[in-house]
C-alpha positions in Angstrom: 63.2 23.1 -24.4 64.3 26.9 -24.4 64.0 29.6 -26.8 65.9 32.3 -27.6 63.9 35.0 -27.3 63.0 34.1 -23.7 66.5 34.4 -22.5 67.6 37.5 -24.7 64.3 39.2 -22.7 65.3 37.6 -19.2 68.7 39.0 -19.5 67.7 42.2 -20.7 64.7 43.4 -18.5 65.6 41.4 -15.6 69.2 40.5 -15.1 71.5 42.8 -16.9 72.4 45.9 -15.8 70.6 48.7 -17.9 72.7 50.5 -20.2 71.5 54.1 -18.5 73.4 53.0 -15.1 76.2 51.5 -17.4 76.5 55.1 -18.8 76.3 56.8 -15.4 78.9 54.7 -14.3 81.1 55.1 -16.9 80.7 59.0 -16.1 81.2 58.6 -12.8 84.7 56.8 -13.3 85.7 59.5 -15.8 85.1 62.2 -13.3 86.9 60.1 -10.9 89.7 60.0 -13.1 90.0 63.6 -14.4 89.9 64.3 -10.3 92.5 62.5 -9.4 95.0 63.4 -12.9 94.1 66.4 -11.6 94.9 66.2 -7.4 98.2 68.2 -6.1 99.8 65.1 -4.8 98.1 62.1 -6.2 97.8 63.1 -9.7 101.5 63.1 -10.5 101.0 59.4 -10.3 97.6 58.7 -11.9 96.9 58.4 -15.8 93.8 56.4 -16.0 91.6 54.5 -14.0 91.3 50.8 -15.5 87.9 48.3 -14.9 88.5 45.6 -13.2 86.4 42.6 -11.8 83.2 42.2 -13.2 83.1 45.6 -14.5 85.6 44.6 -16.7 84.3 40.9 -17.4 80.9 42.3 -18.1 79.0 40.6 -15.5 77.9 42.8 -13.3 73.6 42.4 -13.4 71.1 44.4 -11.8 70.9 44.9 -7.9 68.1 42.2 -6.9 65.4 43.9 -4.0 67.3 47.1 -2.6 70.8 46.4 -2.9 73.5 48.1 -4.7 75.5 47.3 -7.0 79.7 48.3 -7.1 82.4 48.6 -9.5 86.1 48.1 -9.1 88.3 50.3 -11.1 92.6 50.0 -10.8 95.1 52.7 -10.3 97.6 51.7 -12.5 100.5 53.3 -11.0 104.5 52.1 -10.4 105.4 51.7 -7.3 106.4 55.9 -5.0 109.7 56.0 -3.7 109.8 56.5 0.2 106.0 54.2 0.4 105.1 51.9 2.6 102.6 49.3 1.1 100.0 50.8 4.0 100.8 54.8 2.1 98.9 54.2 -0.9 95.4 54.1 0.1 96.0 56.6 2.9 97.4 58.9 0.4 94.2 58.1 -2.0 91.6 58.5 0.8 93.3 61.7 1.7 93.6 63.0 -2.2 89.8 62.3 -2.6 89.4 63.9 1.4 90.6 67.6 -1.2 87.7 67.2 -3.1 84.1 68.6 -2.1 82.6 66.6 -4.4 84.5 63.4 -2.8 85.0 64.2 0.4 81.8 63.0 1.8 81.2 60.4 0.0 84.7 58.7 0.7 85.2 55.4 3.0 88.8 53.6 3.3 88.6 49.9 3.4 92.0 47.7 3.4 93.0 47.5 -0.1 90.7 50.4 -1.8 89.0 54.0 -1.2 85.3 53.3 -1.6 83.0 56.2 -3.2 79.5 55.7 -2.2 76.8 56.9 -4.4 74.2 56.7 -1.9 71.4 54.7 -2.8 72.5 53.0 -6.3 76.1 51.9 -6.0 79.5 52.4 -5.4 83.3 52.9 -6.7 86.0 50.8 -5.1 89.2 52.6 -6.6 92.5 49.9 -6.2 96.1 51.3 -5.9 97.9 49.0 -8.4 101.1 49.2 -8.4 104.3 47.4 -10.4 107.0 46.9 -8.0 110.1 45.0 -9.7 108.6 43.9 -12.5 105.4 42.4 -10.6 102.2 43.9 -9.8 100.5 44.3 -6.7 97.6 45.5 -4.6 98.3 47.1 -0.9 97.0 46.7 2.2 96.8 49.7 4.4 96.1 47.9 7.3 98.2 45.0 7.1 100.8 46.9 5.6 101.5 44.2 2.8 101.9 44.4 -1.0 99.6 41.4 -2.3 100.6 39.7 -5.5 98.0 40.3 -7.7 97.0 39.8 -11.6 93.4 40.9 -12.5 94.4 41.8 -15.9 95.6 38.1 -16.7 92.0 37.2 -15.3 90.3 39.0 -17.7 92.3 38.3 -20.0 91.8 34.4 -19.5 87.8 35.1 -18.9 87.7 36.6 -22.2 89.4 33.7 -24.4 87.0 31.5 -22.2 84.1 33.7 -23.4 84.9 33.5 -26.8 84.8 30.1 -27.2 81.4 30.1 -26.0 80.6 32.4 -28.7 79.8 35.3 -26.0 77.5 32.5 -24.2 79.7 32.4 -20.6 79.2 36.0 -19.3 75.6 35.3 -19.7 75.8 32.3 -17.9 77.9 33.5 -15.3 75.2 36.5 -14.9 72.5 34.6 -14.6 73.9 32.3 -12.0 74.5 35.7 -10.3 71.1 35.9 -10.0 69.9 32.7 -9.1 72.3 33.1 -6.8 70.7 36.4 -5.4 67.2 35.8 -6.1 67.1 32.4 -4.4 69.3 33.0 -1.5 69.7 29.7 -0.9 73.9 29.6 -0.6 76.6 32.3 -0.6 79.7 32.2 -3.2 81.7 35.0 -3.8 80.9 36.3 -7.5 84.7 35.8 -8.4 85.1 32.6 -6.8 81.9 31.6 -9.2 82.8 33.1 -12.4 86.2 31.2 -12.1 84.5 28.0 -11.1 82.1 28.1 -13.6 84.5 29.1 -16.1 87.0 26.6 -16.2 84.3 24.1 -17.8 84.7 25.9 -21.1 87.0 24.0 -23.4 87.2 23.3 -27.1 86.8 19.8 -26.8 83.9 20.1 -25.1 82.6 21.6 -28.9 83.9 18.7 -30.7 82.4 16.1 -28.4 79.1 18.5 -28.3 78.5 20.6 -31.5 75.7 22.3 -29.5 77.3 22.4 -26.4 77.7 26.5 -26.3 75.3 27.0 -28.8 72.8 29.3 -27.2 72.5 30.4 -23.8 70.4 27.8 -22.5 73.2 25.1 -23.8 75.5 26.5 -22.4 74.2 26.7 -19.4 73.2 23.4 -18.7 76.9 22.1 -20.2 78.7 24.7 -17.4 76.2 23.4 -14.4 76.5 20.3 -15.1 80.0 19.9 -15.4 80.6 21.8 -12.4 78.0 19.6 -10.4 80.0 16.7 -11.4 83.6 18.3 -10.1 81.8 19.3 -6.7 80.1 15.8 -6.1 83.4 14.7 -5.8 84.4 16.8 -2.5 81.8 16.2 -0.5 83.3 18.5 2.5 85.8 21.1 1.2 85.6 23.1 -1.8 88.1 21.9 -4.7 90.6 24.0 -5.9 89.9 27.0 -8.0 93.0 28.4 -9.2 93.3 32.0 -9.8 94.4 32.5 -13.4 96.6 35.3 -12.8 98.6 34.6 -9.4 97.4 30.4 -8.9 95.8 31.4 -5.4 93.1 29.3 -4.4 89.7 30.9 -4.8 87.6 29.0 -3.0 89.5 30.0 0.0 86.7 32.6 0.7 84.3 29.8 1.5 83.6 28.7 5.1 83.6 24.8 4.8 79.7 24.6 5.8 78.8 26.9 3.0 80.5 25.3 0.4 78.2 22.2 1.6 75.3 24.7 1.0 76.1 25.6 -2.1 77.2 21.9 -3.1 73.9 20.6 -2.3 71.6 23.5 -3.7 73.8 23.8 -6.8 73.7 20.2 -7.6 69.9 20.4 -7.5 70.0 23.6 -9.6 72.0 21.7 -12.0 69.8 18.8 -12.5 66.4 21.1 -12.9 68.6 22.9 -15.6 68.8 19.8 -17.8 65.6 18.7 -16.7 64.2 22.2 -18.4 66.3 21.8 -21.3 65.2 18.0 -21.9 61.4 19.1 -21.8 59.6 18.4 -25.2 56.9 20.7 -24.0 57.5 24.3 -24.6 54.6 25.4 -21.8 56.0 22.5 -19.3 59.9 23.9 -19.7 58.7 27.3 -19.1 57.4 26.2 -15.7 61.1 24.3 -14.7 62.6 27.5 -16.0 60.2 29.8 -13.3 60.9 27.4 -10.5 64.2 28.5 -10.9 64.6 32.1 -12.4 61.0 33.7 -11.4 57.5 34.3 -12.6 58.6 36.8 -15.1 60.7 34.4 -17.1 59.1 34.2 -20.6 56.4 36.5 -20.2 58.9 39.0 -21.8 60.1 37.9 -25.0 57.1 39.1 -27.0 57.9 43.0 -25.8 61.3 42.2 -26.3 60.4 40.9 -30.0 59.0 44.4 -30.8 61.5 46.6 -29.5 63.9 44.7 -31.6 61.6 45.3 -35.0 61.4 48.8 -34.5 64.9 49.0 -34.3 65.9 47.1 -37.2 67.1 50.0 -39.4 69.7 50.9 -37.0 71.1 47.2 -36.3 72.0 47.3 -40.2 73.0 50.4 -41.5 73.4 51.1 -45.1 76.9 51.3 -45.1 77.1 47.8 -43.7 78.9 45.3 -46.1 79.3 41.5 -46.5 81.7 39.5 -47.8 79.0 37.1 -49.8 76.7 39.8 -50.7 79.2 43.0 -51.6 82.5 40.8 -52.5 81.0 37.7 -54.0 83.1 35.4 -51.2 81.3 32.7 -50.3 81.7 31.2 -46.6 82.6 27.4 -45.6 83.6 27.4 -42.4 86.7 24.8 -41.4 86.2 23.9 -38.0 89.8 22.5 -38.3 91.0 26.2 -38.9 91.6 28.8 -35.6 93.1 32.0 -35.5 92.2 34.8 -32.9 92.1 38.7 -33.5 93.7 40.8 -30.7 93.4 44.3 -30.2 96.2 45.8 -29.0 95.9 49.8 -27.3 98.9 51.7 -28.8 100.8 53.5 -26.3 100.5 56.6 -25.5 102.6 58.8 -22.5 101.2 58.0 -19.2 98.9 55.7 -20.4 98.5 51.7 -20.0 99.0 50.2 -23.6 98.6 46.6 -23.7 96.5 43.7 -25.1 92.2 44.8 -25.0 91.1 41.3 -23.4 93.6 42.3 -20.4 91.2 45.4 -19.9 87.9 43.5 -20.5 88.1 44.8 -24.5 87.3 48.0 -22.5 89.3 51.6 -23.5 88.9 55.2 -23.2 87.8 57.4 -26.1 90.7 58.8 -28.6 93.4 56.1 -28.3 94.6 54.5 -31.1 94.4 50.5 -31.3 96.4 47.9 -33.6 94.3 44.6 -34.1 96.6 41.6 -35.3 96.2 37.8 -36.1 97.7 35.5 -33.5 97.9 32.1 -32.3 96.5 30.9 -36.4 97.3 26.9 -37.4 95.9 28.1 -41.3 98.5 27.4 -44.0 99.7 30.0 -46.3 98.4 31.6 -48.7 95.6 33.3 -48.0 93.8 37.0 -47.6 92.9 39.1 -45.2 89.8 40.8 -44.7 88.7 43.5 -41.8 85.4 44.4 -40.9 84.7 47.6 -38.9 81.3 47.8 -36.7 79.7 50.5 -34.3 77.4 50.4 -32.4 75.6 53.1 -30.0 73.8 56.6 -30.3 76.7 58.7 -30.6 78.3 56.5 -33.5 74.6 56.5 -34.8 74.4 60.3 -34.5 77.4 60.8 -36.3 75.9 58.4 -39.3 79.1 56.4 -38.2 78.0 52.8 -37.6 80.1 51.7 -40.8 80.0 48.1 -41.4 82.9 48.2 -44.0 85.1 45.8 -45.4 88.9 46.2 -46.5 91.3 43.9 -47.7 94.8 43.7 -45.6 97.9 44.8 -48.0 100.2 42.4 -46.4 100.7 43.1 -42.6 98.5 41.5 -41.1 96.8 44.2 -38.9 94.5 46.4 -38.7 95.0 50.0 -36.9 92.0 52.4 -35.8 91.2 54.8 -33.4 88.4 55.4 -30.9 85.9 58.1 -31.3 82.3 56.6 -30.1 81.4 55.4 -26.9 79.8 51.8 -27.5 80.3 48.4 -27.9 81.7 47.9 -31.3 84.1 45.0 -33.1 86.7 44.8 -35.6 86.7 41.4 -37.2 89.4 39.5 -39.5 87.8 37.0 -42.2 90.7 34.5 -43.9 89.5 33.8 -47.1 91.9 30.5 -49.0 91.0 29.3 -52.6 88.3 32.4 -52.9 86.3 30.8 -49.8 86.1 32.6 -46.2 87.3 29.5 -44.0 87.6 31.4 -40.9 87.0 34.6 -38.7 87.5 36.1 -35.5 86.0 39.0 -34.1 87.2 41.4 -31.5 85.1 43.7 -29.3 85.8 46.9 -28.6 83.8 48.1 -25.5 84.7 52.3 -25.9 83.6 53.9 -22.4 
């Protein structure tokens, strides 16, 4: 037994990442970026800085004791004539070695220019450069250009987590930190997301109606289907292909931690469904400390508060609804799939390309197109778009909107960005005067 609440408060005050860092590092990429545009030599190369990693995948959580936490951003960039692979974090470590600001806070690894921010976290910045039509990351010390594709990772992670119903990057957070808070096994945070997220299907749905339907759910179907797929490799990891490139991630285990984490995961796994089994709300909340801490649900009543006292500004006025404001019933076919993509328009310099490439993430003031893709729903039918915002700065500008229009024909949707937030534009299909379908797309403006 699980509720809600208690997760939604876990997650908030203990795992996720508070949105006041968020911000700061969101600054502190844009001032990265605007240095570098800027740099004599570098900057004739540079026209963004792009998340990556679990920036972009939205799992990053909160530094457990006194560690850090770090950010990977990409340097989208085509490949310099007269550049060795080894050049192009040289020549970043030197551009940022200009700066004042940068200069002392700058460390080179292999494949990125770290910026320390002593004390709280860092900035790994990635050369990522196109070179004959592929892309790549560089070593500086190997001298190599490494295929690489984190922008078909995200992209993949963020189908994955739509199925889920936004369920998996809670999960994989939350594993995160069982992972750190225990201590009890090593996996690299990639090497887990993938692993955990390769579990999602839509069968799994039909064969379980309730098998992502709340964080706890979803949870206990991801463990436990992972637990089974590592009982059967009892010595080396299995294969965890890499989405983008189809490298082995589990290559970043040592065989005896994999048997660590084989052993300890499996047990995780089985208290997980033991806690969800429990009839007794007081006796799951016990199984759920012995695993995630004293603190779990302790906070869900202060939780339940702040969200009361905040309830004007989750639904503005201006918010509509297709029953309510257009008399449109919804019956939702479960037989009927489309998926709304956001696409960033392009713009001179700039990366254009699909959002769940860039974890749904973009800068302010580009313009974005959102169309229906990949839809098995026969003709005719309408079109309807939802707008929503979310944050202070759309709320200060009495912009949170919430407004419906119908499509005229194309089957898209353009807008622009203007608010930092995490916001959605969402297509309704409504057949026979009935919505039977709808897809949202989030817009993560930073």
């Amino acid at each position: 037994m699980s509720r809600a609440n208690d997760f939604k408060a876990f997650l908030k005050d203990k795992v996720n990442l508070n949105q006041t860092r968020l911000n700061l590092l969101s600054q502190r990429v844009a001032a990265i970026e605007n240095f570098l545009i800027g740099d004599e030599l570098f900057g004739e190369y540079v026209t963004e800085l792009v998340p990556q990693g679990s920036f972009a995948h939205g799992t990053i959580i909160k530094p457990v004791g006194n560690k850090e936490f770090d950010a990977d951003v990409l340097i989208p960039m085509e490949q310099v004539d007269g550049w060795a692979a080894k050049d192009y974090v040289q020549t970043l470590y030197e551009a940022f070695g200009r700066s004042a600001t940068y200069k002392t806070m700058r460390r080179r690894g292999g494949r990125c220019v770290t910026i320390d921010y002593s004390g709280d976290f860092h900035v790994d910045v990635v050369p990522f450069v196109t070179r004959s039509g592929f892309t790549y990351v560089t070593h500086r010390i190997t001298d190599e250009f490494e295929l690489a594709a984190p922008d078909d990772f995200t992209e993949w992670l963020e189908e994955k987590n739509r199925i889920t119903g936004g369920n998996l990057v809670k999960v994989v957070r939350l594993l995160k930190y069982l992972r750190d808070h225990k201590t009890r096994y090593t996996i690299p945070s990639v090497t887990l997301t993938a692993a955990i997220a390769y579990h999602v299907s839509e069968s799994a749905k039909i064969l379980d109606p309730d098998a992502y339907r709340n964080v706890a759910n979803t949870l206990r179907t991801l463990s436990e289907e992972l637990a089974v797929q590592i009982a059967a490799h009892p010595f080396t990891a299995p294969y965890i292909k890499d989405p983008g490139t189809g490298r082995d991630l589990a290559d970043r285990w040592k065989d005896e931690n994999y048997r660590t984490f084989r052993t300890v995961f499996t047990s995780y796994a089985a208290k997980i469904g033991e806690a969800c089994d429990e009839t007794d709300y007081s006796n799951a909340v016990k199984l759920w400390r012995d695993l995630l801490g004293d603190d779990f649900g302790t906070l869900a009543e202060s939780a339940s508060l702040t969200a009361a006292s905040s309830t004007k500004s989750l639904v503005p006025m201006s918010e509509r609804f297709l029953d309510r404001d257009f008399n449109i019933p919804e019956r939702l076919n479960p037989d009927y799939r489309f998926k709304t993509v956001g696409y960033v328009a392009p713009r001179k310099g700039f990366r254009d390309g699909a959002l769940p490439k860039r974890g749904d993430r973009v800068g302010k003031h580009r313009s974005l197109k959102f169309k229906l893709e990949q839809s098995n729903i026969p003709e005719p039918y309408d079109v309807y778009w939802k707008i929503r915002n979310y944050g202070e700065e759309a709320e200060q500008a009495n912009s949170l909107r919430g407004d419906i229009h119908k499509d005229t024909g194309s089957r898209s949707w353009v807008e622009s960005t203007s608010y930092v937030g995490h916001h959605y534009v969402e297509a309704m299909i409504v057949k026979n005067g009935v919505c039977v379908a709808r897809s949202r797309q989030d817009v993560i403006v930073i």
